[in-house]
C-alpha positions as CSV (number, residue, x, y, z in Angstrom):
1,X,0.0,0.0,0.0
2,X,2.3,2.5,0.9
3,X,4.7,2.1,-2.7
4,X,1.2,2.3,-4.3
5,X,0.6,6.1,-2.6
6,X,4.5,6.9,-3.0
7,X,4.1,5.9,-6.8
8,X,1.1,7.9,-7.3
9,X,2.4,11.0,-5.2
10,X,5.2,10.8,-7.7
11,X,3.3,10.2,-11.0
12,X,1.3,13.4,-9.5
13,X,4.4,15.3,-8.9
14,X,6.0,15.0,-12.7
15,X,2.3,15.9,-14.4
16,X,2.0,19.1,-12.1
17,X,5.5,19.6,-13.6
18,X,4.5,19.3,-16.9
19,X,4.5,22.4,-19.3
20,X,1.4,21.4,-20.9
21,X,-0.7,20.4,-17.8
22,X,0.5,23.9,-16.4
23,X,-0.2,25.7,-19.2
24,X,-3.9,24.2,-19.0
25,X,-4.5,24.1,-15.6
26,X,-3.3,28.5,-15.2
27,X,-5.7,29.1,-18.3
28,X,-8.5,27.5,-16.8
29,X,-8.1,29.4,-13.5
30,X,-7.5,32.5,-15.8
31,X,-10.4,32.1,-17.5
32,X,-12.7,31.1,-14.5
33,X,-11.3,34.4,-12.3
34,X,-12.4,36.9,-15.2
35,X,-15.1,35.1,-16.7
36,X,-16.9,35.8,-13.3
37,X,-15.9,39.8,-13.6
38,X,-16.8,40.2,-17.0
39,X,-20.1,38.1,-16.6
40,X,-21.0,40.6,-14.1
41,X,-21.7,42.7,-16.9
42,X,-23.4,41.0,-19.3
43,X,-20.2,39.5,-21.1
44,X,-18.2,36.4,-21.8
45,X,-14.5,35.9,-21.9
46,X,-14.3,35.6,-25.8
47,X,-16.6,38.6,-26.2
48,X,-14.5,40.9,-23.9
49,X,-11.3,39.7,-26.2
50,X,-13.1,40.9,-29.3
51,X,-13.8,44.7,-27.4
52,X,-10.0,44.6,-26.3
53,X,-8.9,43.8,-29.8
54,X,-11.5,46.9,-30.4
55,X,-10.1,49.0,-28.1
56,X,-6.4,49.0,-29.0
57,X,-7.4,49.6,-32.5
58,X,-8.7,52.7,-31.4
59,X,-12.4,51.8,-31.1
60,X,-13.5,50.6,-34.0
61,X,-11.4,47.4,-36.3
62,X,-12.8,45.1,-39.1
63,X,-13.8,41.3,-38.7
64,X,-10.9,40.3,-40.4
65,X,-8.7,41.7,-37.9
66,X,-9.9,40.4,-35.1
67,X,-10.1,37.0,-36.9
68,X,-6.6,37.3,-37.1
69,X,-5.5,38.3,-33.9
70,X,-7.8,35.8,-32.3
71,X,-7.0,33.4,-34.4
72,X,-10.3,32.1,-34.8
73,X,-12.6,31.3,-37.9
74,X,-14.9,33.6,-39.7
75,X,-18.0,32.1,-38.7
76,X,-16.8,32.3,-34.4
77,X,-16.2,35.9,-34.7
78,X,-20.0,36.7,-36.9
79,X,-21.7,35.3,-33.3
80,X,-19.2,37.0,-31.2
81,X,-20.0,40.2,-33.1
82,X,-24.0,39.4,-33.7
83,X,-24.3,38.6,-29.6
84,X,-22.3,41.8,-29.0
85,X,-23.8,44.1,-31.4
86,X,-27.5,42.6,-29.9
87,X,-26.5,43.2,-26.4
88,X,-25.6,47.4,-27.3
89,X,-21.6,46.8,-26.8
90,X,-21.0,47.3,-30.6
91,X,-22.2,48.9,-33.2
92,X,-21.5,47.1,-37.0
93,X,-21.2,48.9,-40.4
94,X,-20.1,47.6,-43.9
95,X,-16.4,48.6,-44.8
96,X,-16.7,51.0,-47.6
97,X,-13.1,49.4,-48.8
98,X,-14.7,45.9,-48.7
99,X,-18.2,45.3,-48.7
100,X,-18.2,42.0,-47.9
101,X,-16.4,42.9,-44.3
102,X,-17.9,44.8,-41.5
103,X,-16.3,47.4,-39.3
104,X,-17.2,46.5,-35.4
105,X,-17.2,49.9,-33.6
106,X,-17.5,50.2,-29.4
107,X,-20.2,51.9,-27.7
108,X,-20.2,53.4,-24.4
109,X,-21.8,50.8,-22.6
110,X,-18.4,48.8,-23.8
111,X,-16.1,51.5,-22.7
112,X,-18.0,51.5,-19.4
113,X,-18.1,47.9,-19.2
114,X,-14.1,47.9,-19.7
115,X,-13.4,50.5,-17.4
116,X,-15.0,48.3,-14.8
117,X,-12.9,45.4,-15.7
118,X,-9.6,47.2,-16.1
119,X,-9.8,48.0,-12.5
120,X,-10.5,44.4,-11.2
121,X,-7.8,42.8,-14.1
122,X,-5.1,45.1,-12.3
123,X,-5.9,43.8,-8.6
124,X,-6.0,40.3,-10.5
125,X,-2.8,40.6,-12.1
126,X,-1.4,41.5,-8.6
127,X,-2.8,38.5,-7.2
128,X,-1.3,36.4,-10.2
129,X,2.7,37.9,-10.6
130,X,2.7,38.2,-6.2
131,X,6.1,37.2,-5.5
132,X,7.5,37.9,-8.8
133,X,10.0,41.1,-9.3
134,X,9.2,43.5,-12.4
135,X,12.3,41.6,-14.1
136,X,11.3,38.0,-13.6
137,X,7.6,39.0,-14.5
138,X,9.0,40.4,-18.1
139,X,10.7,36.9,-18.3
140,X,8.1,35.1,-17.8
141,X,6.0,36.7,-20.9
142,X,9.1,36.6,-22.8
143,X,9.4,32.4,-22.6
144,X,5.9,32.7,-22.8
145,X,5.6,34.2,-25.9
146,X,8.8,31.8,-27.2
147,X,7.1,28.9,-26.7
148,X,3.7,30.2,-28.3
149,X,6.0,31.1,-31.4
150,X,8.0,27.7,-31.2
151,X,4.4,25.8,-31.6
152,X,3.0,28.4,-34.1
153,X,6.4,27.3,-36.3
154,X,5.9,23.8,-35.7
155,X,6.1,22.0,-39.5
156,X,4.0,19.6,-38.0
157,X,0.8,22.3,-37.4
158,X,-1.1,21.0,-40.2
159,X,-1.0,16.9,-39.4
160,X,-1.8,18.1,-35.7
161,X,-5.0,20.0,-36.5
162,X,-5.6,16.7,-38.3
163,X,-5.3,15.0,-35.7
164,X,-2.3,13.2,-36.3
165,X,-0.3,14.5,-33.3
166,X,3.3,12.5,-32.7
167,X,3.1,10.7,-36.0
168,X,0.3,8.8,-35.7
């Protein structure tokens, strides 16, 4: 009995050490801690990504854009703009440059809805770097960000999304 709990303490110990449970388990906690704020007003996680892609575009960007920088299909970001654009935190118009595209524009009842967020996502992020100095918090997002661009250059992207992960 007891080499069965030491052998399961130890199996336990090397998945909480792995980068991929990790990766999943801080993205679901992520996600749970700010889905409750932004549900508080009306919103869900993707939806507040769409008005933050939005925002730093100066208020208004096309669906293309944010398709891109969500990197999401066409179809995902016509509901994300539709429920939005229902709900009064967008406004839609066609792009005069491309009329098949739309131009997604705030309102104020988004800006007021992010300046309530921004508030509670700075507390959070205190809560979430606690311990860390500015320099180690910087290298953090750094390997971050190096490992999201190692698996975005990964030749084998295509046979994944297939399904085919590790050659099978």
């Amino acid at each position: 009995m007891k080499v069965q709990a030491e052998e399961e303490i130890i199996k336990e110990d090397q998945v909480h050490k792995d980068i991929g449970f990790l990766v999943k388990t801080i993205s679901e906690r992520f996600r749970s801690s700010i889905g409750e704020a932004v549900c508080e007003r009306g919103l869900t996680m993707s939806q507040m990504m769409v008005l933050q892609i939005i925002r730093k575009n100066g208020g208004s960007s096309n669906q293309r854009n944010i398709e891109r920088i969500l990197e999401v299909a066409h179809p995902t970001v016509v509901g994300l703009v539709a429920r939005l654009e229902k709900n009064g935190f967008v406004t839609c118009r066609t792009d005069p440059e491309n009329r098949r595209n739309k131009i997604v524009e705030m309102t104020d009842k988004s800006y007021q809805a992010f300046e309530f967020f921004e508030s509670g996502y700075q507390d959070f992020q205190k809560v979430v770097f606690k311990g860390f100095s500015a320099e180690e918090k910087e290298q953090l997002l750094c390997f971050l960000e190096r490992l999201r661009e190692n698996l975005e250059s990964d030749p084998r992207k295509a046979e994944i999304k297939k399904g085919k992960l590790f050659g099978e």
